[in-house]
N, C-alpha and C positions, 0 to 999 in steps of 0.2 A: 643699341640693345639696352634694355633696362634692365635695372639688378634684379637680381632674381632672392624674390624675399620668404621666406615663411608662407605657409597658406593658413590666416589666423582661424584659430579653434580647431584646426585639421582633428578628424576622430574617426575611430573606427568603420565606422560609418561614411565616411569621407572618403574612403580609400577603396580603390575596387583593383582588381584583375587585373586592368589594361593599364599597368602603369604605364606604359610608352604613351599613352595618350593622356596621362594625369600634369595637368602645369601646377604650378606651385606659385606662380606668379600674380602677384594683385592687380599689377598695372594692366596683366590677359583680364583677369575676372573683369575689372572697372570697362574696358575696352567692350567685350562680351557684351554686358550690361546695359552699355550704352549704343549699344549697334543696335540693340535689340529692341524693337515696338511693340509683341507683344510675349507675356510670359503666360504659364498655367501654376493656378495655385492648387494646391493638393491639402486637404483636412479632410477629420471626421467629425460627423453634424451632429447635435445631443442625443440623437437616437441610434449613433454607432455608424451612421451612412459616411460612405467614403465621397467626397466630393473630387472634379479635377475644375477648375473655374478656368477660361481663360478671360484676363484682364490688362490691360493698358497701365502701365507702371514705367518710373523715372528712378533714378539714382542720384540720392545728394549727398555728397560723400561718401559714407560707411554709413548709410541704410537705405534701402531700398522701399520705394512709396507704393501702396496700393490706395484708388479710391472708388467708392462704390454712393449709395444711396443709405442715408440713416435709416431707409425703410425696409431693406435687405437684412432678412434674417440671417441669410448668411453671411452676407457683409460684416453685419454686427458677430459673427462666428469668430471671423477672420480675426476683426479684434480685440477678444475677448483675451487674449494669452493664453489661447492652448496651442499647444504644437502646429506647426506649420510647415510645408515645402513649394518651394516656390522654383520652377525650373525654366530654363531660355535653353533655346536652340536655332541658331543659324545655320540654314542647309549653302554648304559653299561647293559642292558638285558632287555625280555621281562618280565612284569610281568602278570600271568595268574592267575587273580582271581577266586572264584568259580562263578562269575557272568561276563557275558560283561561288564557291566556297571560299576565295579569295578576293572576291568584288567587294565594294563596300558603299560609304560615302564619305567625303571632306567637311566635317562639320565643328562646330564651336561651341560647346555647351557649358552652362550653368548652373548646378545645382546651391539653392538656399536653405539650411534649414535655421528653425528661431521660431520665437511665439511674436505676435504682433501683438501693437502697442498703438491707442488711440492717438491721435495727433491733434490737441487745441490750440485756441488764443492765435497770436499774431505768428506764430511757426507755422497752424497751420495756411493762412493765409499765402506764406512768404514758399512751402513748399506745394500750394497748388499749382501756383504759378511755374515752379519749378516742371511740374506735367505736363502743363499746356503749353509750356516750351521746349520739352523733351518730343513732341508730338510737331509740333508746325515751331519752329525757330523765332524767335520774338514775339509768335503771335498775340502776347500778352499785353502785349503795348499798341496794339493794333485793335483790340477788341475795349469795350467798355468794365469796369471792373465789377467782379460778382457780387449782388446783393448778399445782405445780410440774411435772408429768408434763403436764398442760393446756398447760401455755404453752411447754415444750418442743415439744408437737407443732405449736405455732402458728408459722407464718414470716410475721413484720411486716415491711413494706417502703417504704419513703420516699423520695418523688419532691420532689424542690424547685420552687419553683415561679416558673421562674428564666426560661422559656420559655413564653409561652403565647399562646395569638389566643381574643379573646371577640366574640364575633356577636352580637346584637341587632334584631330588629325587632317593632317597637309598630304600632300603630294601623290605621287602615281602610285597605279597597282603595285603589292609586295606580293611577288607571283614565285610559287609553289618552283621549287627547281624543277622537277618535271616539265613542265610547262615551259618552261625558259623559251627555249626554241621552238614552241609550237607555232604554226601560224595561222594565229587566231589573233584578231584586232583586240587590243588592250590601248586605256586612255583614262583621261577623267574627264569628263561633258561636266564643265563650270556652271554653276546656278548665280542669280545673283537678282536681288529685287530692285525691280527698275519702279517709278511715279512715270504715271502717263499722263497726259495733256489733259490738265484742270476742266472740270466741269461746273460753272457758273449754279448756284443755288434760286435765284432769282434774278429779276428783271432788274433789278437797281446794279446787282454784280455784274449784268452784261455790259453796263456802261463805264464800268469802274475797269480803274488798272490792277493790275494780281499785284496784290503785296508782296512785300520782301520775304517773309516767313512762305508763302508758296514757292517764291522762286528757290529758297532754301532749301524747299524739300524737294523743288528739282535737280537742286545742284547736288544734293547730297543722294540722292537713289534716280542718278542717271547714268 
């Protein structure tokens, strides 16, 4: 079991209703984080529009990466340092009470808030790699390295991870004492994302053995 630390920057905002479902713990958040493939970013665009982006994001320590195109007005939105939320969710089963009202689901979430912050020079180099390895496992070292016109047109963007509220709930239905004794099927039907059998991109990859960073991602969402 890991200690149970501070949840840093915790704020009003942070705090909701269901405490029984609130952790406090960093080493859940980082876990969360890192389970997670993709997230949704939440902002408002300079004419007031509410955006929800979903985008592919990595965790390097205590900040949280987004990368987009320099040609992305809203990319460049993202990291300009105005306010931001950035949220994950792992669906880990349904839970099917004997009442609606009491049914729910097993899930993992993450909320981020924080302003984003451009990412240059040899950092950003050192945490793109860190993406394309939070995505396919080594694949970095497997692939040729990104030109310099490449990584120009990339905009890296880094959220700390200074604010955040982590939710949590496990286990079976919590069924209404009425109901106790009814007989009516109650359970949880487990969810869980499986990698299915690699599809070849081209005729050179039909003749090729699947790298290790595919077998990774087999091994890891099988």
């Amino acid at each position: 079991m890991v200690d149970q630390l501070p949840n840093p920057g915790s704020t009003e905002r942070t705090t909701n209703r269901r405490t029984d479902r609130t952790i406090v713990d960093r080493e859940v958040l980082y876990k969360i984080l890192d389970d997670s493939l993709v997230c949704h970013v939440g902002f408002v665009d300079e004419e007031n529009q509410p955006f929800v982006l979903p985008m592919g994001f990595a965790r390097v320590n205590d900040d949280l990466l987004l990368h987009g195109s320099t040609g992305s007005r809203l990319m460049r939105r993202i990291g300009s340092g105005i306010p931001i939320c950035v949220e994950v969710t792992i669906l880990d089963g349904l839970v099917l009470a004997k009442s609606s009202f009491e049914s729910s689901m097993n899930y993992r979430s993450a909320v981020v808030f924080g302003k984003g912050k451009i990412v240059e020079g040899e950092e950003k180099s050192s945490f793109l790699i860190s993406l394309t390895d939070k995505l396919a496992p080594g694949r970095s070292k497997e692939v040729r390295e990104s030109t310099k016109k490449e990584l120009a047109a990339t905009l890296l963007v880094s959220i700390p991870l200074t604010e955040t509220s982590i939710k949590v709930r496990i286990g079976p239905p919590k069924e209404a004492e009425e109901d106790l004794n009814s007989p009516v099927w109650s359970g949880v039907v487990p969810f869980k994302l499986i990698a299915q059998e690699p599809i070849e991109g081209d005729e050179i990859s039909k003749t090729l053995e699947k790298p290790s960073s595919v077998a990774e991602i087999i091994k890891n969402y099988s």
